[in-house]
N, C-alpha and C positions, 0 to 999 in steps of 0.2 A: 753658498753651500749647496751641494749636489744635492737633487729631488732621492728620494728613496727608489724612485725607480732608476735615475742613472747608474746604481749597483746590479741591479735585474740583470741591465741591460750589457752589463759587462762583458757577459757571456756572449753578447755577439761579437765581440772582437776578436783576432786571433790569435792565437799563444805568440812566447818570442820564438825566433825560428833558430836552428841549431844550426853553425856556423863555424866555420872553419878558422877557428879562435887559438891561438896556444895559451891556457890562463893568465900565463905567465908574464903574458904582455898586456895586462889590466891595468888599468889607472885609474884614481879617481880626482875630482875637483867639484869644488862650489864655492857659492856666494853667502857670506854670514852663515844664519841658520847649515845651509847647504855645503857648508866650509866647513863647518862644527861635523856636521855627520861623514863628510869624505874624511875626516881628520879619524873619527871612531871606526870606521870602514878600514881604512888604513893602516891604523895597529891594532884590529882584532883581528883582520884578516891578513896581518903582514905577511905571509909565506905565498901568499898570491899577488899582491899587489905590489907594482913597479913600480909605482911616485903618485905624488900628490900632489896637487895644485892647489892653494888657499887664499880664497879673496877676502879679507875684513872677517876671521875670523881666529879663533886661538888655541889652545893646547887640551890634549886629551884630557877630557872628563873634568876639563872645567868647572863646571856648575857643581861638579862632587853631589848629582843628586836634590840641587838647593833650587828653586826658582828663584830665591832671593839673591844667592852669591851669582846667578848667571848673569841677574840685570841690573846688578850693581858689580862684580867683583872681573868679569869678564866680558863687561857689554854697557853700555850707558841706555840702554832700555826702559830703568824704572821712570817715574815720574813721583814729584819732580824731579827733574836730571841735576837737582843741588844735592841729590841721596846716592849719586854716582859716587861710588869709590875705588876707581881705575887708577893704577899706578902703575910706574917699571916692574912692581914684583907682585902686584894684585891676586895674581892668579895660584902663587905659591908652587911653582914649578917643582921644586924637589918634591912639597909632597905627592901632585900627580905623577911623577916620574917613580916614585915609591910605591904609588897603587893602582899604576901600571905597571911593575913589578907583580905585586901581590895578584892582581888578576890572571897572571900572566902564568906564574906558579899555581893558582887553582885553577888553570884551563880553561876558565872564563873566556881566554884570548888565546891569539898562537905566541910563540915563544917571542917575546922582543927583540931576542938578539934578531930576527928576522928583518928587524926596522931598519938595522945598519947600513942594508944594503939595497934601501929606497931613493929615492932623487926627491930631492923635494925642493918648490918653487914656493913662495909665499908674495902676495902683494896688498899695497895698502897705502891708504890716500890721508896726505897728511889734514883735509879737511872733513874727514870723517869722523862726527860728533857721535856715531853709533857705536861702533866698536873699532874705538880708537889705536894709531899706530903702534902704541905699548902693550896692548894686546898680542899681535900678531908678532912683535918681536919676543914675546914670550913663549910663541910656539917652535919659533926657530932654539931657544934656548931650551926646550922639552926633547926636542929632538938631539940637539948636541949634547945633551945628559945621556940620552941613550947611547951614544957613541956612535950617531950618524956624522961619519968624515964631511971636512967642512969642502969640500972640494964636491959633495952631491947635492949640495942645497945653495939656492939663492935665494935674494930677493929685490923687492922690486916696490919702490917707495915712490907714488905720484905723489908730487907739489900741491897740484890742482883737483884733486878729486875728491868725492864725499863716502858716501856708502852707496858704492856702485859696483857690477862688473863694467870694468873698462872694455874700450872699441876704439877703432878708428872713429866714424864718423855713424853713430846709430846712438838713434837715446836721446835724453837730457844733459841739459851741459853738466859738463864732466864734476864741478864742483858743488852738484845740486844731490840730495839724500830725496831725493822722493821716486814714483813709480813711472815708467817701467824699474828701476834701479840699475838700469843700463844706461851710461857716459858715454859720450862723445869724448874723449881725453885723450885722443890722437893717440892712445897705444892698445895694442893688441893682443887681449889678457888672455885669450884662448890661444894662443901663437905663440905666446910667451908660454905657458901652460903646456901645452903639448910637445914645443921644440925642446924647453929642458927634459920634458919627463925621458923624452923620446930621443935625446941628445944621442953624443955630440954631432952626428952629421946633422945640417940642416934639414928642417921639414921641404919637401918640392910644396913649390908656390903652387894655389890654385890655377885651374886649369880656364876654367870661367866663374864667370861672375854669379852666375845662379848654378848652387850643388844639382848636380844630373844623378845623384841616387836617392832614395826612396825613405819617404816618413812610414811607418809603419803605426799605429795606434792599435795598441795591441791592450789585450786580456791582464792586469794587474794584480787582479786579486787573486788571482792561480796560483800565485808565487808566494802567498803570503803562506807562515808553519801550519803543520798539520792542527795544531792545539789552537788556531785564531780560524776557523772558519769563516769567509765571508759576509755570511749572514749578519758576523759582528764589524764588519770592516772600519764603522765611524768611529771606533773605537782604538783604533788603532792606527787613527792619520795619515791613513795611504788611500788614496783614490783607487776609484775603481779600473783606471785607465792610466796608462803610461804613453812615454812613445820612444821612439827609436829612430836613428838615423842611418843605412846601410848603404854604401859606396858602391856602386853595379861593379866594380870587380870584385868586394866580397860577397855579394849577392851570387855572384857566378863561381864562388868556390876556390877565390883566392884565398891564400894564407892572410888573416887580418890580426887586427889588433883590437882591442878594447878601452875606451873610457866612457866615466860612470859620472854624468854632469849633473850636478844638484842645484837644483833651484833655493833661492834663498827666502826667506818670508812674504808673504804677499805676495809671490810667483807664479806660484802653481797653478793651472791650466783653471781649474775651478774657484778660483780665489775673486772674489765679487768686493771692489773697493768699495770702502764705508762714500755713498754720496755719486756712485755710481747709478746710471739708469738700471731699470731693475733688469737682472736678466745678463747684463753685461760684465760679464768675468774678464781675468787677464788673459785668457787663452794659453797661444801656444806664443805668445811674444820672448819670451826666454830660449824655451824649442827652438827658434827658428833664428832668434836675432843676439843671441850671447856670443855668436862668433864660431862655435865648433866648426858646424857643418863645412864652413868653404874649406876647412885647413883637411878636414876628412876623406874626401876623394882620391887624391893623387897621391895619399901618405896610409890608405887604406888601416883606416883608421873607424870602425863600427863606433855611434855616441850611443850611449842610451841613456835616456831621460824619466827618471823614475818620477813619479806626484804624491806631493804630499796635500791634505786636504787640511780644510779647518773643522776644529771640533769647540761649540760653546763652551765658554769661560777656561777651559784645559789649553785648549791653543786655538786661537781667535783669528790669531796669521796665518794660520798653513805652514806651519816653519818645521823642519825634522827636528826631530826630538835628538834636543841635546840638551835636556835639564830633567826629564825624567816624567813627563805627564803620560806614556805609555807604561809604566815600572820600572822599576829600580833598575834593571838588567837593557834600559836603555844602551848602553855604550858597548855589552858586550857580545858575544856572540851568541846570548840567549833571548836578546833584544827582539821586540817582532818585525822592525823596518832593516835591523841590523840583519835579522836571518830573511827577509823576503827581500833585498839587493842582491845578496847572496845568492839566492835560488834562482833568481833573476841571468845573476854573472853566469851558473853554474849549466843555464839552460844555453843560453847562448856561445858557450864554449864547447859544448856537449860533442861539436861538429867537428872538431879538430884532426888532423891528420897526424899519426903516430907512426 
């Protein structure tokens, strides 16, 4: 957990920069946790958001507000995992599909009919004991309730994998659930991820091997609503500090693009594993090695990497809130990580050419 002064210090970092973005070309993606929230991101903010990418993770508003139904009903998380009660239909897709309506109709969220005309890619390993493959085929089935055509969505089922973002050859072997939570599983889930969102011409291959544009470690807490001042920040699961990934052609004011890559539990830059030397967090190992970056260059493509932090006994992982330990209004767009990505996207597009 961050010292109380690494929030002081926020302020020395520097806002995101405004960039020659069209919103319209936003995407979002993550892993578990980070999966869960681009999923909330994705149909609250459907009239801006172009696809979604979802690793090991399952259908809007899952949890329904419950810590209980998230780590039993949409996750094998509880202990003991004999109290897991994941099935083909665990997650009760009509009724979230029903209250995703209803928030939908109290402007909670933008109009769903807007979901129709997202691309969405889902993936998931069939040795993943965490949030197993009948999850993630229930978020394809949340989507096809709304009336997303089946011609915009795939998916994408590894043999060999556990609770991982998958990679070519980075990480732990591809069928292991532990940290970094990035597989070696010979496939390439950011690639996969961004060529559908981004489809159908192909993404251009990387140009080399190490990305030639810029990390930025930027000001986080800036973005957070006016009604969460900083001062309260631990309280609301976002780090003090983000980061961002920026392509030197849209640094120079090309037309770019946007995706919003979310870290999954235990990821986040500040996240200090139980058994860890002291002092030794996971850094930026997700930032740098989940695979965005190389695809980003040549297909001018801006990542930005939002952080989530931990908070005692509320959330112990660092995981976004997709079960409700920041308030109720977690999932929608009165949410506080729900509206500071937002303000995040909103600054970063700010730059656009009309």
């Amino acid at each position: 957990m961050p010292s109380a002064g690494c929030y002081a210090e926020s302020a020395s970092y520097p806002p995101l920069p405004a960039l020659n973005i069209d919103i319209s070309q936003t995407s979002v993606s993550g892993l578990s946790a980070g999966g869960f929230m681009a999923v909330q991101l994705a149909v609250a903010y459907s009239s801006i958001i172009k696809g979604v990418g979802v690793v090991a993770a399952g259908p809007y508003y899952c949890s329904r507000n419950s810590l209980l139904i998230a780590t039993t009903r949409c996750s094998c998380t509880i202990r003991p995992a004999s109290a897991c009660r994941v099935s083909p239909d665990s997650t009760n897709v009509p009724r979230l599909v029903s209250m995703a309506k209803t928030f939908s109709a109290s402007r909670l969220i933008d109009d769903v009919a807007s979901i129709m005309g997202q691309r969405i890619v889902t993936i998931s390993g069939a040795k993943d004991a965490t949030v197993p493959a009948p999850i993630v085929a229930q978020l394809q089935a949340f989507y096809a309730a709304l009336g997303v055509p089946a011609q915009n969505m795939t998916q994408i089922g590894i043999a060999d994998a556990g609770h991982t973002m998958p990679t070519i050859d980075y990480g732990v072997a591809c069928a292991k659930s532990e940290s970094p939570f990035i597989g070696k599983c010979d496939v390439d889930g950011a690639k996969q991820i961004l060529g559908w969102i981004y489809g159908p011409a192909p993404l251009a291959p990387p140009a080399a091997a190490t990305p030639s544009g810029r990390f930025i470690r930027f000001d986080q807490s800036r973005y957070l609503p006016a009604s969460q001042p900083a001062s309260i920040l631990r309280r609301t699961g976002m780090d003090a500090t983000g980061w961002l990934y920026v392509p030197s052609t849209c640094n120079a004011g090309a037309p770019c693009r946007l995706q919003v890559a979310l870290h999954g539990c235990r990821q986040g830059q500040a996240y200090v594993p139980l058994g860890s030397p002291t002092g030794l967090s996971y850094g930026t190992t997700f930032v740098r090695h989940a695979g965005y970056t190389q695809w980003a260059d040549n297909n001018r493509i801006v990542v930005l990497y939002p952080q989530a932090v931990s908070i005692p006994i509320t959330n112990p992982n660092g995981c976004w809130d997709w079960w409700g330990y920041t308030g109720r209004h977690f999932a929608d767009q009165q949410g506080v990580q729900m509206r500071a990505i937002r303000n995040m996207i909103e600054r970063l597009t700010s730059g656009a050419s009309h």
